[in-house]
Rosetta silent file (secondary structure, phi, psi, omega in degrees, C-alpha in Angstrom):
SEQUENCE: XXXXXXXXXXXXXXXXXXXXXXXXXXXXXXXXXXXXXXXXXXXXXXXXXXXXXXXXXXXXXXXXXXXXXXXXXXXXXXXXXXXXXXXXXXXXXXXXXXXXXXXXXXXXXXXXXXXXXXXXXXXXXXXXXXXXXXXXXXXXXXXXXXXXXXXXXXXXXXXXXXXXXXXXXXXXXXXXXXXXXXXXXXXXXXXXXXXXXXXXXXXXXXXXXXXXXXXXXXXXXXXXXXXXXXXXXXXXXXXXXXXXXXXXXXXXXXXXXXXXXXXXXXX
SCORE:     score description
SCORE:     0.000 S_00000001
   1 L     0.000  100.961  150.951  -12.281   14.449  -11.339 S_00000001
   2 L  -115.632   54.202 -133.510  -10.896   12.415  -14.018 S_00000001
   3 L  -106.845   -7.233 -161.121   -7.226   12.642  -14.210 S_00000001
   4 L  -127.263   -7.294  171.164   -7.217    8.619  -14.483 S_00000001
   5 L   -58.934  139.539 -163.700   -9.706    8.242  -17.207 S_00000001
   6 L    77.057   15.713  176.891   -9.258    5.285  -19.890 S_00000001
   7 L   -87.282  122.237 -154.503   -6.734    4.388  -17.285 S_00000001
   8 L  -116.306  145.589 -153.120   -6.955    0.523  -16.257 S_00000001
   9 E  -153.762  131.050 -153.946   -6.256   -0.156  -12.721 S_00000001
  10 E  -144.988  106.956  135.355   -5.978   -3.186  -10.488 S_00000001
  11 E   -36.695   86.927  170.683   -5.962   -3.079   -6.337 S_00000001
  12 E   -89.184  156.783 -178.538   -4.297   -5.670   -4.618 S_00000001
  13 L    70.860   49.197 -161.005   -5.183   -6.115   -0.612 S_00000001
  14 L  -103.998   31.749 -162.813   -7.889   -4.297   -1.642 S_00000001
  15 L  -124.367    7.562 -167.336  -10.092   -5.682    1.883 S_00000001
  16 L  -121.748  161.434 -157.210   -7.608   -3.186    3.850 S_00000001
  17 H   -67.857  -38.334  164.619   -8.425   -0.149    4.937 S_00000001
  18 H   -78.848  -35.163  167.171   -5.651    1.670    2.650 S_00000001
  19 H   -60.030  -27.314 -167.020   -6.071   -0.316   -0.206 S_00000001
  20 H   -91.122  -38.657 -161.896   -9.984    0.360   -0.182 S_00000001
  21 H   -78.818  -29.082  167.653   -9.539    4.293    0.238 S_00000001
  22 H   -95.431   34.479  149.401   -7.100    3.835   -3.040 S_00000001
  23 H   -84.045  -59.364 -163.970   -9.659    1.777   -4.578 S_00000001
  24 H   -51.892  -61.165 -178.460  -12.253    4.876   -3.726 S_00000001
  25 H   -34.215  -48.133 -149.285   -9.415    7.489   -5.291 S_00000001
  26 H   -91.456  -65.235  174.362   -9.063    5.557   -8.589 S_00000001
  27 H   -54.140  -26.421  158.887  -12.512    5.061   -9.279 S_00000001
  28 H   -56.309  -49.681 -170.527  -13.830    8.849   -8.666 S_00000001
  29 L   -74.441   -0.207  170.652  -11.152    9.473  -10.808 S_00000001
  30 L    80.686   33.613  167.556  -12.314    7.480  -13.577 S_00000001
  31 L   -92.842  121.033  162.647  -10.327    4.661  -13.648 S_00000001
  32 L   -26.282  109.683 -126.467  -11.368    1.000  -14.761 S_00000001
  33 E  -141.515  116.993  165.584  -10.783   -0.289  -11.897 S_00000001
  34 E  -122.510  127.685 -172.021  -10.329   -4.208  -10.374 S_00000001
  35 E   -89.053  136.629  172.220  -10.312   -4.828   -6.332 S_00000001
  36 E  -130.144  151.500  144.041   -8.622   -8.342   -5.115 S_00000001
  37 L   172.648  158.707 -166.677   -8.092   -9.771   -1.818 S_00000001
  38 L   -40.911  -64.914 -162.210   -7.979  -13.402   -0.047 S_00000001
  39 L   -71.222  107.827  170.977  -11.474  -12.019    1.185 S_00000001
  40 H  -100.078    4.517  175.872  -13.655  -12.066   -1.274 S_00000001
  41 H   -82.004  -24.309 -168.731  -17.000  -10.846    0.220 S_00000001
  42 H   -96.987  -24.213  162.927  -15.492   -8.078    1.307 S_00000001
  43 H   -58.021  -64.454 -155.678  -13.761   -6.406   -2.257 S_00000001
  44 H   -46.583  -54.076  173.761  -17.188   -7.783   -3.941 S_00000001
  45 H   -61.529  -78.840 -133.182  -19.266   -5.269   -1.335 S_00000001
  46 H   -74.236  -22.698 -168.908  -16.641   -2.531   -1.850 S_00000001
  47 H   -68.018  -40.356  171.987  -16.639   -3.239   -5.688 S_00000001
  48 H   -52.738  -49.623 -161.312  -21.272   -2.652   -5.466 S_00000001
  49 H   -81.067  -29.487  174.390  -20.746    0.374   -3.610 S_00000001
  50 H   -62.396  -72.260 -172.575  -18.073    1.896   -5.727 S_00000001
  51 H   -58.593  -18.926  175.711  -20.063    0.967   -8.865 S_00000001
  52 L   -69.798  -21.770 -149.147  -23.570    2.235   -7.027 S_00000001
  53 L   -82.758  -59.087 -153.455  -21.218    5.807   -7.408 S_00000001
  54 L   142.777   14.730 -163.687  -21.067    5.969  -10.944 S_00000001
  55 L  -114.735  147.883  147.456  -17.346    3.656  -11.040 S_00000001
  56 L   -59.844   77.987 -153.406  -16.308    0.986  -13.245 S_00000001
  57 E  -133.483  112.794  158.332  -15.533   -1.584  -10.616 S_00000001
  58 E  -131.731  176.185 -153.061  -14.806   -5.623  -10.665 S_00000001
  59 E  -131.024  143.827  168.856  -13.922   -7.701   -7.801 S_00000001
  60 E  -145.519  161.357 -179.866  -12.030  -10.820   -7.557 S_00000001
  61 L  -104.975  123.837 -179.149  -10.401  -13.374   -5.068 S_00000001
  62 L  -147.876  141.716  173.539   -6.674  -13.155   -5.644 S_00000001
  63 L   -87.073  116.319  179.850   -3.625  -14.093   -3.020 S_00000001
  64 L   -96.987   20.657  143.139   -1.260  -11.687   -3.040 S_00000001
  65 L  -128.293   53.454  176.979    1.599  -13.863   -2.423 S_00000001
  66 L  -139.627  125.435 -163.099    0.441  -16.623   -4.972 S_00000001
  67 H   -83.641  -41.407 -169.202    2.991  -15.896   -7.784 S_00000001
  68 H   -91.656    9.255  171.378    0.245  -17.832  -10.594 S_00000001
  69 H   -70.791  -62.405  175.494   -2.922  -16.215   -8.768 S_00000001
  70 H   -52.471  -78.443  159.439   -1.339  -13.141   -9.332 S_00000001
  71 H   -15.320  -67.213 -159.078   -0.285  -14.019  -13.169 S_00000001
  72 H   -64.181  -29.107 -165.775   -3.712  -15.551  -13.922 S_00000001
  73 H  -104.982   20.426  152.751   -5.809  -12.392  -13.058 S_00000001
  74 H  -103.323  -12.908 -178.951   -3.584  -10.281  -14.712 S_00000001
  75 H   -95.574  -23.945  166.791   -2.999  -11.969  -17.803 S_00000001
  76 L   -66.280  -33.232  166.274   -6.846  -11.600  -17.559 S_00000001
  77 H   -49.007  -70.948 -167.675   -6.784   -7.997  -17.404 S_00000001
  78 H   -46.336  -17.162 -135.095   -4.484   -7.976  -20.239 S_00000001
  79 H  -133.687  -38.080 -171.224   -7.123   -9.886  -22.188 S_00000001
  80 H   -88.100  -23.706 -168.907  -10.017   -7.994  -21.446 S_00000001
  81 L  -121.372   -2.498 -172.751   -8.323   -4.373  -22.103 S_00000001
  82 L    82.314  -29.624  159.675   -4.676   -4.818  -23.958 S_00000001
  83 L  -147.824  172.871  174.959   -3.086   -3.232  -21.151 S_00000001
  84 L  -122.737  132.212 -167.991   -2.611   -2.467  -17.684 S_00000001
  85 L   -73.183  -57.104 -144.015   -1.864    1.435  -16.311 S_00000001
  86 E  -142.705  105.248  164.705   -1.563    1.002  -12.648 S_00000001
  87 E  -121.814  151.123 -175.712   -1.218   -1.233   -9.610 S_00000001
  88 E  -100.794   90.048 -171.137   -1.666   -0.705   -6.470 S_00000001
  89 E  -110.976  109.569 -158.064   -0.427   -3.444   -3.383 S_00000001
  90 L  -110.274   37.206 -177.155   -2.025   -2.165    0.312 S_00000001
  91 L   -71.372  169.513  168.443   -0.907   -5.847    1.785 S_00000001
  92 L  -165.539 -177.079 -175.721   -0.068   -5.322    5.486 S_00000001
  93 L  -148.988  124.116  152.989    0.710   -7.585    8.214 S_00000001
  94 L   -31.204  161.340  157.450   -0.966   -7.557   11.919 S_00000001
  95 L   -94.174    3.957  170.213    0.529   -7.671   15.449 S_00000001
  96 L   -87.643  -72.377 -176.406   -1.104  -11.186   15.844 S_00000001
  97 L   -27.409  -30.757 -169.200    1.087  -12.169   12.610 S_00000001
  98 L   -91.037  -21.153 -164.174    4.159  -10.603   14.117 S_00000001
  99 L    98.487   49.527  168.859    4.308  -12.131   17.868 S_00000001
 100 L    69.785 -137.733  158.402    3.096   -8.670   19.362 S_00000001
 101 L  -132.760   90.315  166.617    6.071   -6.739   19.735 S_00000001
 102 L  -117.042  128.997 -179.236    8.963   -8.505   21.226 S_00000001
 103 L   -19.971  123.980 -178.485   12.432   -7.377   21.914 S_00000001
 104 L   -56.834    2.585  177.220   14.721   -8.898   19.161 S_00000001
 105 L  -108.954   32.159 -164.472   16.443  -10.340   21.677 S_00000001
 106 L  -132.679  -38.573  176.192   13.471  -12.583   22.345 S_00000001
 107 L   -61.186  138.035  177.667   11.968  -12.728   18.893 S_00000001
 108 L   -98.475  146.502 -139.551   12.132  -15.599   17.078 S_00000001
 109 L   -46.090  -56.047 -163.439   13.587  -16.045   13.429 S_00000001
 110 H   -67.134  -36.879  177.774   10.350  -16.708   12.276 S_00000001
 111 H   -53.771  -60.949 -131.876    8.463  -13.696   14.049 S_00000001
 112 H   -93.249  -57.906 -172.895   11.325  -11.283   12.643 S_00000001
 113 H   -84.652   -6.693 -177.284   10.679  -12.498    8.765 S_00000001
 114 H   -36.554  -57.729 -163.849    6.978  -12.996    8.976 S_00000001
 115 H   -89.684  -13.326  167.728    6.276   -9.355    7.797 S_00000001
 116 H   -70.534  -27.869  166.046    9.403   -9.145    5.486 S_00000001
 117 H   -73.305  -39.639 -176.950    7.763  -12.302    3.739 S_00000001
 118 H   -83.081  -46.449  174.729    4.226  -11.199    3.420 S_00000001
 119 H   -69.007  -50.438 -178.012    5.051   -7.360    2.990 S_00000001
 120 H   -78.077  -92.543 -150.788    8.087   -7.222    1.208 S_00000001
 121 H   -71.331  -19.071  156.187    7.596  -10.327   -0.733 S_00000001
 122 H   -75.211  -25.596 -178.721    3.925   -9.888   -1.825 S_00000001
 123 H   -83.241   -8.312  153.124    5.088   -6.102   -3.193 S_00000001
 124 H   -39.649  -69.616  171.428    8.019   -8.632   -5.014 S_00000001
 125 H   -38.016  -67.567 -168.671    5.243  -10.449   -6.274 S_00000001
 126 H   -65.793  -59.713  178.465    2.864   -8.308   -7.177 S_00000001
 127 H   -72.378  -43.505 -179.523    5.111   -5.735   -9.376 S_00000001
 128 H   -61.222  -66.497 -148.470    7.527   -7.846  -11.158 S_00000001
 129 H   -85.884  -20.307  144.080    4.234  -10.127  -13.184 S_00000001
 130 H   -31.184  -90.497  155.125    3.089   -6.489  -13.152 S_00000001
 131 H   -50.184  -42.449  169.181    5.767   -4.986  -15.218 S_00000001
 132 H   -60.909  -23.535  178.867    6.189   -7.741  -17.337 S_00000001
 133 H   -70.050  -55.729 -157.414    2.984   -7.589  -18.534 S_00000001
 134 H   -80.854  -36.567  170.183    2.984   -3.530  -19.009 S_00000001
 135 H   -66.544  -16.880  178.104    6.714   -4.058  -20.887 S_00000001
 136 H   -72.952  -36.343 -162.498    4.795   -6.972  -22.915 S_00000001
 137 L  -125.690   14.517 -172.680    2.058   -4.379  -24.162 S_00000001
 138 L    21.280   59.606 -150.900    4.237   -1.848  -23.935 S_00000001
 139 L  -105.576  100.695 -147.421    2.342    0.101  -21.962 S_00000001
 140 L   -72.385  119.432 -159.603    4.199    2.960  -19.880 S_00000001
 141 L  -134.956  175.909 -174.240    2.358    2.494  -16.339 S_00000001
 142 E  -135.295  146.111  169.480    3.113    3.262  -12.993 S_00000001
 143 E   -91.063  161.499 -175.958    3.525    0.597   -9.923 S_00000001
 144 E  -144.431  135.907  176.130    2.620    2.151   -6.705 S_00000001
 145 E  -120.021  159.265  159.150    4.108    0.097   -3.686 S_00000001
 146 E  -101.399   99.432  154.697    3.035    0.835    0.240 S_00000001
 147 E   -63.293  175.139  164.404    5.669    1.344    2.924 S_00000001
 148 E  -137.350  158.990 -138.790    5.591    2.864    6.597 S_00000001
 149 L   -99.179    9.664  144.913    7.372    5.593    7.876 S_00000001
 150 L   -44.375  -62.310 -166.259    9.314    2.526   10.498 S_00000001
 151 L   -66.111   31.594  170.218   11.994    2.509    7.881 S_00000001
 152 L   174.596   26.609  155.642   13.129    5.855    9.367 S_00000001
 153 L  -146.047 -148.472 -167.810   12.676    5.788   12.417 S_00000001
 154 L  -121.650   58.823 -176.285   13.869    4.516   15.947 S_00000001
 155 L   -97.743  142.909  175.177   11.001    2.326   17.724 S_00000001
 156 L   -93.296  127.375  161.129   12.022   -0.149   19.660 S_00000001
 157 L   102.968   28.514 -159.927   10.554   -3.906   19.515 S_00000001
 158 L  -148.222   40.492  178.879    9.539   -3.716   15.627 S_00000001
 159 H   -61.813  -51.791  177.708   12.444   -5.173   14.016 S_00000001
 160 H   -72.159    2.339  162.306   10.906   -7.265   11.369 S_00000001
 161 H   -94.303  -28.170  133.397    8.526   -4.664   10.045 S_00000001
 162 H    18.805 -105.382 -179.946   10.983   -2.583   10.294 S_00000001
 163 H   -81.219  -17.296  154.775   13.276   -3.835    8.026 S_00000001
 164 H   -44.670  -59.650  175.639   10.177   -5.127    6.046 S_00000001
 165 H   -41.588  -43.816 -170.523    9.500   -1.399    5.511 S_00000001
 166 H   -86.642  -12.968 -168.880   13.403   -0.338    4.607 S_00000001
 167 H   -86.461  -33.935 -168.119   13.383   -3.515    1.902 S_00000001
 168 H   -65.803  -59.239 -176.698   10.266   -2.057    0.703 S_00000001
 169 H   -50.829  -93.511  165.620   12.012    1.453    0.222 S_00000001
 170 H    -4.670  -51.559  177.883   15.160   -0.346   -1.640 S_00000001
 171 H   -92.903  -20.710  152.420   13.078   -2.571   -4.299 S_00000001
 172 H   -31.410  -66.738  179.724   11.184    0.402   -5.302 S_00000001
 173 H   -46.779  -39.954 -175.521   14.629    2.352   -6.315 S_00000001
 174 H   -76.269   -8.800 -147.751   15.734   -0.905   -7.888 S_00000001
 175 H  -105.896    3.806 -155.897   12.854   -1.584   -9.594 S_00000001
 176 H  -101.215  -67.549 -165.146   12.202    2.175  -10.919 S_00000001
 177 H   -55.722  -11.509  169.286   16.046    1.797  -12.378 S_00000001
 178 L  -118.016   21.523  151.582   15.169   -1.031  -14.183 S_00000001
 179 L   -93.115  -14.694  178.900   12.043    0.152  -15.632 S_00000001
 180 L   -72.271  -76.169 -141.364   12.123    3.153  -16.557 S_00000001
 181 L   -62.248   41.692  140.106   13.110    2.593  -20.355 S_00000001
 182 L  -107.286   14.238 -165.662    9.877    1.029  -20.641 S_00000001
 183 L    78.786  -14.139 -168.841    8.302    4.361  -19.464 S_00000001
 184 L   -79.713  131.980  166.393    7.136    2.444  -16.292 S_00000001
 185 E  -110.750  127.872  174.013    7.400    4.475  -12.319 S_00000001
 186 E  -110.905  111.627 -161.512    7.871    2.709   -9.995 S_00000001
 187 E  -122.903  146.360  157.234    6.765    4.760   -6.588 S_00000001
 188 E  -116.472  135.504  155.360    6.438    3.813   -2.862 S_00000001
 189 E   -89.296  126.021 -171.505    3.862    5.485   -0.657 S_00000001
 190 E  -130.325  110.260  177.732    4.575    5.875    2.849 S_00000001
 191 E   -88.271  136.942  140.941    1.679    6.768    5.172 S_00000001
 192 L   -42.678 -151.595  164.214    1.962    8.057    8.129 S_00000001
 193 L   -89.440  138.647 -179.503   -0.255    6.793   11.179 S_00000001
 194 L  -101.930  114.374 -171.392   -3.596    6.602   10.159 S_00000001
 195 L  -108.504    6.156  121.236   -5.371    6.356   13.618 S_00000001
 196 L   -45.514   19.125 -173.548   -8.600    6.103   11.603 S_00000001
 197 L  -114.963  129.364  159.578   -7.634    2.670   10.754 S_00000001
 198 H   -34.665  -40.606  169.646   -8.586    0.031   12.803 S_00000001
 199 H   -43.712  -59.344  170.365   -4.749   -0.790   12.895 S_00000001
 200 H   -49.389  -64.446 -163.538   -3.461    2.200   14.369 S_00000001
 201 H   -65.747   -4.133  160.929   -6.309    2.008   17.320 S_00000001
 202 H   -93.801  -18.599  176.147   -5.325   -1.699   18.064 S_00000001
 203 H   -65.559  -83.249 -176.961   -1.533   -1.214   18.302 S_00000001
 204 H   -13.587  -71.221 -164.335   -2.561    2.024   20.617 S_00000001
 205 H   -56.308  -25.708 -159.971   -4.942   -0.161   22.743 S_00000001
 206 H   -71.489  -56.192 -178.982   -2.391   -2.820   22.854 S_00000001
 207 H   -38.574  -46.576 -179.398    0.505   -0.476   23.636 S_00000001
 208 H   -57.432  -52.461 -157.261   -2.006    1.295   26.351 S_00000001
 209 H   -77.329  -16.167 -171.981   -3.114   -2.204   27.865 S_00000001
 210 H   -62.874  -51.604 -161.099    0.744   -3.408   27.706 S_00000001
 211 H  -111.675   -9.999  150.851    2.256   -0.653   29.494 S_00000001
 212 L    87.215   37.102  175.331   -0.847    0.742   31.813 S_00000001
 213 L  -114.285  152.425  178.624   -0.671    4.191   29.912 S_00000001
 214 L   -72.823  131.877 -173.432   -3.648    6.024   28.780 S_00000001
 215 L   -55.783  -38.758 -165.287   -4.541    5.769   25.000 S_00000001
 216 L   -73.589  -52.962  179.097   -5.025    9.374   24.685 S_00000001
 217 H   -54.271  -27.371 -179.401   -1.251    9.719   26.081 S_00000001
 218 H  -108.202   33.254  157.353    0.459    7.958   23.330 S_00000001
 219 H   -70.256  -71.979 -158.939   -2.019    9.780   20.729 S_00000001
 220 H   -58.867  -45.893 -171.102   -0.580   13.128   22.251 S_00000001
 221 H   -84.401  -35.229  135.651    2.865   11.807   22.435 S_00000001
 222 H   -12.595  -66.292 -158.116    2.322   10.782   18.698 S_00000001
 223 H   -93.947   -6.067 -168.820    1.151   13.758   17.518 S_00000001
 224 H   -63.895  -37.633 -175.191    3.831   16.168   19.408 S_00000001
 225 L   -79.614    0.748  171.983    6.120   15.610   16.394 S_00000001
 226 L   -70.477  142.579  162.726    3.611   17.002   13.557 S_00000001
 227 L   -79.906  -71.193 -172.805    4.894   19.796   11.863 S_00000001
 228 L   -79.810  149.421  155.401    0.993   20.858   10.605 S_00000001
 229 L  -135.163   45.402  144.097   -1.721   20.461   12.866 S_00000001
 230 L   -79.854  156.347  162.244   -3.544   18.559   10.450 S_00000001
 231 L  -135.677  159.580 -169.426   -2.668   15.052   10.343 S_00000001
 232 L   -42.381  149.405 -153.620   -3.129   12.421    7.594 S_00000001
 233 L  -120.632  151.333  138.115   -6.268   10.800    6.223 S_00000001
 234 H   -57.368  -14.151 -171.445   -7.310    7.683    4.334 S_00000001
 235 H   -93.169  -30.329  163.566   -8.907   10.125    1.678 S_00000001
 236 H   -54.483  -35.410  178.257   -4.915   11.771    1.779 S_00000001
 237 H   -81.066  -50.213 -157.828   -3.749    8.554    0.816 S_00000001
 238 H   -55.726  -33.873  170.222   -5.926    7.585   -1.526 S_00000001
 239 H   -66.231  -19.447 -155.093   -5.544   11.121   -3.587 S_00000001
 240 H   -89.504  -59.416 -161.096   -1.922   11.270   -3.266 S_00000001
 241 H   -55.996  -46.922  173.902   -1.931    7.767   -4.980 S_00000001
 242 H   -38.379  -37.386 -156.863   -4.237    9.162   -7.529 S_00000001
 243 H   -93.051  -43.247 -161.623   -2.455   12.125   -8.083 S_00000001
 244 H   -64.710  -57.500 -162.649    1.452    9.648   -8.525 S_00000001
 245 L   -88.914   44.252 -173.609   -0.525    7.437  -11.507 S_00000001
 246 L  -121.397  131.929 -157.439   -1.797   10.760  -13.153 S_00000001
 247 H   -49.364  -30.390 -174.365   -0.226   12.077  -16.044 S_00000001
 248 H   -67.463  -52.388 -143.605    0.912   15.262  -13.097 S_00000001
 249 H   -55.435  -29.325 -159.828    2.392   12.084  -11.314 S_00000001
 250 H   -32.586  -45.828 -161.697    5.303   12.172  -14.118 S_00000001
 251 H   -74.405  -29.261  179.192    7.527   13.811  -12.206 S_00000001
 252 L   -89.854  108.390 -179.396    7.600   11.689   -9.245 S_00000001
 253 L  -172.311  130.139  173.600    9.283    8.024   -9.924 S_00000001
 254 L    90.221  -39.982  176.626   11.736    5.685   -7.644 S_00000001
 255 L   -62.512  159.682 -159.153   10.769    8.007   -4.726 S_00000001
 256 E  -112.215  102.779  178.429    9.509    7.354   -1.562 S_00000001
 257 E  -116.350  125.748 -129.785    6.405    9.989   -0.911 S_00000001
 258 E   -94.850  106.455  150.958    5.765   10.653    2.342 S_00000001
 259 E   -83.826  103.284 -154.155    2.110   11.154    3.262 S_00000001
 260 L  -168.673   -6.076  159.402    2.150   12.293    6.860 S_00000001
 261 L    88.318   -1.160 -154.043    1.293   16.060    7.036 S_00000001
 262 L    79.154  162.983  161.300    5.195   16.174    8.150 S_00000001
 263 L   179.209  136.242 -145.793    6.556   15.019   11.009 S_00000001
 264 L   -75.660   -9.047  169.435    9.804   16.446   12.803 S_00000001
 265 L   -71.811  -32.369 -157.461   11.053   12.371   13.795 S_00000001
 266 L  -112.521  147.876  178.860   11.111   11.197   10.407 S_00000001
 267 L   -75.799    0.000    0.000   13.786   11.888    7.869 S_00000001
C-alpha cells in the first residue's frame, strides 16, 4: 500500500485515538509523515512504533491552538521538504472540558463555547497557516478536517459541540471554495461512534451512571439505527482518510464524508 508515497504529511492531535489511527493509515501508505500534540511522550512513542514498521515518522510538541506553534513547525516542514501534501487535525474536546452535559438552559456561556473554541477554532488554525504555505509552494494538497455526526442530529444536552460540529461542516465548504484554484481539497471527516475509543466508553459509562441504565442498553439503543451490521472502526477512519489525500481522493472535495457504516438517524 502506497497510494501516499513521496507524499509529505503532518498529524495534528496526533495523542488521540483518531488522530493516531490516521497517523497509522498515512504511514503504511508511505507517507513522510510528522505526529504533534501538547503531549509529547506520547506522539514520540507512537512516532518509534510507526517507524519500528518500516514508516518515515517524526514527532514533535505542537499546540494546536497556538497560531505561531503551528506556523513555526510548518514553516519547518516547508524547509526540510519544499512542500506540504496533507494535514490532518483529530483535536477533540472531553466531557470534563464541556461541564458534562447540561441542559442549555443551565449551561453556562463559557461551557457552550468551550468546544466551539478548541474544536472549531484549532481546525481554523490549523488549515488556514496550512494552505498558505501549500499556495506559497504551490503545492496542490488536501486539508482533511474532523467533525461528528452531532451536526445532524437531535441529542439533547450537547449544544456546544453541537454547533462546534455544524461550524466545522460550514468552514470546510468555505474553505474548499476558496481553495480550490490552488488545486487544494479541503474535506471534513465525520466518524461515527467509535466505541473502541476510550471516549465513546466514558460518555456511555457516564450516561449509564447518570441515568441508572445499563451500558449495554444504550450500546443496543445506539446501534438499532445501523443500516449494516458492521459498525465503524479506527482502522475505517484512518483508511478512509488515506484513501480522501490519495490521488483516487480527487473526486471528493468540500464534502462532508460520513464514516459510520450508515446510520438511518443521520442525514
Amino acid at each position: 500500500m502506497t497510494n501516499l508515497k513521496n507524499k509529505v504529511a503532518v498529524v495534528f492531535a496526533a495523542s488521540g485515538e483518531i488522530a493516531g489511527a490516521v497517523a497509522r493509515s498515512f504511514s503504511e501508505h508511505g507517507a513522510k509523515l510528522y505526529i504533534t500534540a501538547r503531549n509529547f511522550d506520547v506522539v514520540k512513542s507512537l512516532a518509534k512504533k510507526l517507524n519500528e514498521t518500516g514508516g518515515n515518522v517524526e514527532a514533535a510538541q505542537v499546540d494546536a491552538l497556538n497560531e505561531t506553534e503551528i506556523d513555526d513547525f510548518l514553516k519547518k516542514v516547508i524547509a526540510d521538504n519544499g512542500k506540504l501534501d496533507i494535514v490532518f487535525n483529530g483535536i477533540g474536546a472531553n466531557y470534563e472540558e464541556m461541564g458534562g452535559r447540561p441542559p442549555t438552559t443551565e449551561a453556562t456561556f463559557e461551557q457552550f463555547m468551550a468546544p466551539i473554541k478548541k474544536i472549531c477554532g484549532s481546525q481554523f488554525l490549523t488549515s488556514r497557516v496550512a494552505a498558505r504555505y501549500m499556495i506559497q509552494t504551490q503545492t496542490e494538497g488536501t486539508i482533511l478536517l474532523l467533525t461528528a455526526a452531532l451536526s445532524r442530529s437531535k441529542l439533547p444536552n450537547v449544544a456546544g459541540i453541537t454547533a462546534a460540529s455544524a461550524a466545522i461542516e460550514g468552514l470546510t465548504r468555505v474553505m474548499a471554495a476558496e481553495w480550490g484554484a490552488n488545486g487544494i481539497k479541503v474535506i471534513g471527516i465525520c466518524s461515527g461512534a467509535l466505541m473502541e475509543t476510550k471516549r465513546i466508553a466514558g460518555f456511555i459509562s457516564d450516561v449509564a451512571q447518570k441515568y441508572s441504565i445499563p451500558a449495554e442498553q444504550i450500546v443496543a439503543q445506539y446501534k438499532a439505527f445501523d443500516i449494516l451490521k458492521t459498525s465503524p472502526s479506527l482502522k475505517h477512519v484512518g483508511e478512509t482518510a488515506a484513501f480522501l489525500a490519495s490521488a483516487n481522493g480527487i473526486a471528493f472535495n468540500s464534502h462532508i464524508v460520513d464514516v459510520d457504516c450508515g446510520k438511518m438517524n443521520i442525514l
